[in-house]
Every structure is written in C-alpha cells, then in structure tokens.
Residue, then its C-alpha position, 0 to 999 in steps of 0.5 A: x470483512x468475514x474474519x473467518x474467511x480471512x484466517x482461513x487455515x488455508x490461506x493461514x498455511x499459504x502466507x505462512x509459508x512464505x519467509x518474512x525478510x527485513x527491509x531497510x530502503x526508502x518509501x515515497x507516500x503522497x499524504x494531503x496537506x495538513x494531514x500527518x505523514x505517519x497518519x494511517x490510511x482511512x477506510x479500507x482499501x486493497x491491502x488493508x480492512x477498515x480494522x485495520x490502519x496502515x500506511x500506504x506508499x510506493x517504491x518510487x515518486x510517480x508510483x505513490x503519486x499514480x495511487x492517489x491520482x487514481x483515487x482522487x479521479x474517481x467518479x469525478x468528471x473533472x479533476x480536484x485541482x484545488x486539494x494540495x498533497x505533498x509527496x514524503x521521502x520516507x527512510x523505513x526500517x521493518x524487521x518482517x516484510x512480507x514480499x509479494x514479488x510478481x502477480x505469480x506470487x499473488x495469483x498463488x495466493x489466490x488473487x486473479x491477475x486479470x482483474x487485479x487493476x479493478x477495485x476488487x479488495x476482498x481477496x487481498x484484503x484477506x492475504x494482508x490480514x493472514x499476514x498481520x496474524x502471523x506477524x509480518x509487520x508491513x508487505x510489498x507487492x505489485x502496484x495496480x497504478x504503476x510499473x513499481x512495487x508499493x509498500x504497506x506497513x502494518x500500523x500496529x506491528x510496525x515500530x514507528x521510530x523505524x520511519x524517518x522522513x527523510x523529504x517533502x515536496x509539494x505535488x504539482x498535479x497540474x505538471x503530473x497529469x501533463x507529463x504522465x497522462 
C-alpha cells in the first residue's frame, strides 16, 4: 500500500471529521482451532494493510461465521470440510470507534457501494489507515457477507484487557451451510 495515498490530507480531513464514540457490547469472531482468539488476522484484508494487525468479528453469530465461510470457499470446488473453527463471544470495551454506519457513510468516504461485496480493498484499506492515524482505536462498518454490521479493533490502539471471552462453541459448518446456503 502507498502510504501517502492513505494519509492523504483529504482523506486525512474526511475520517477526521467524523466523531470517535465508545463501544461497549459484545463481538462474535470465528477463529481456527488452535489458534488464538485474540490473535490478529494474517495478511491484508478490507479493513486492514499487511502493516497493520487487527481483529476482525461481527455483530452477530452468522455474520462472523458468513466472512470466514467466504474466505475458506474461495477458488475451492469443494469445501474444507476437515478445518474446525470455534465461534467466541466476545465482551469489547473501546474507548474510539470509529462508526461506519451505512454504504452512504462509506460511498462518502470514497468506497463505491456497487462493488463493495468483490474483493476490492484499496480504498477501505486507506480509510482504516486514516483512521488508526487519528486515533481511533478499532471501526464498525457494514459487512460484505451478511445483513449486520462487522467490528474491527486496531491491534495496536486497542487495550487488550478491554476484551473478554465471554464463549466458545465449536462451528458446525456442515449445519451452517444447510441451514444458510
């Protein structure tokens, strides 16, 4: 990633005028056995650079589980089906959230609603950037996946005693995909 394009004064302006809020409420994240819950994602991905490590989740169960459902059936003709994941509760306490509320909100911040479902990252990447600059310390923006709102805490900005599991239960992607495919 260009890191001037990213800091870019008006970009820079546009996600800085936009009021950090506390959030206090609960985050489900899918995570593969074995691997820790709290554990940052690998890699780049919509909201975050391979500079940056954050944690990805979801407001609600099948919106954590859709993302990573989506991920794992990727340029596959058949399912992984012998990967086992656990879905964790998690309680979140972040002191500036950065709320993305709707695709307005976003096409606003130059992100084109039409194709936000296709893995296209640059641009909100760059917004995830700006914002880890200015201090917010994790975002909340629509999911690509499922009709819910996904949460993103900035790795590096966010107090990790402020996150609490709170459960853990195995995911039964057999019973997922029948039920949701």
């Amino acid at each position: 990633m260009d890191r001037r394009r990213a800091l870019d004064d008006r970009l820079l302006d546009l996600v800085g005028g936009i009021d950090g809020v506390p959030y206090d409420g609960n985050m489900w994240r899918v995570v593969r056995q074995g691997r820790d819950v709290l554990d940052g994602s690998r890699g780049s991905g919509r909201w975050n650079t391979s500079e940056m490590s954050v944690l990805y989740g979801a407001a609600i169960p099948d919106g954590a589980i859709s993302e990573i459902h989506f991920h794992l059936n990727q340029g596959q003709s058949v399912f992984p089906s012998r990967m086992r994941h656990d879905l964790f509760g998690l309680n979140v306490r972040a002191q500036q959230t950065m709320v993305l509320a709707d695709m307005d909100q976003l096409e606003r911040l130059g992100v084109e609603s039409s194709r936000y479902r296709e893995l296209l990252y640059s641009r909100t990447q760059e917004i995830a950037a700006a914002a880890m600059f200015l201090g917010f310390d994790g975002l909340i923006a629509p999911s690509a996946r499922w009709e819910c709102q996904n949460i993103v805490l900035f790795l590096d900005a966010i107090n990790l005693e402020d996150v609490r599991t709170v459960s853990r239960q195995p995911v039964d992607w057999k019973a997922w995909r029948q039920t949701n495919s």
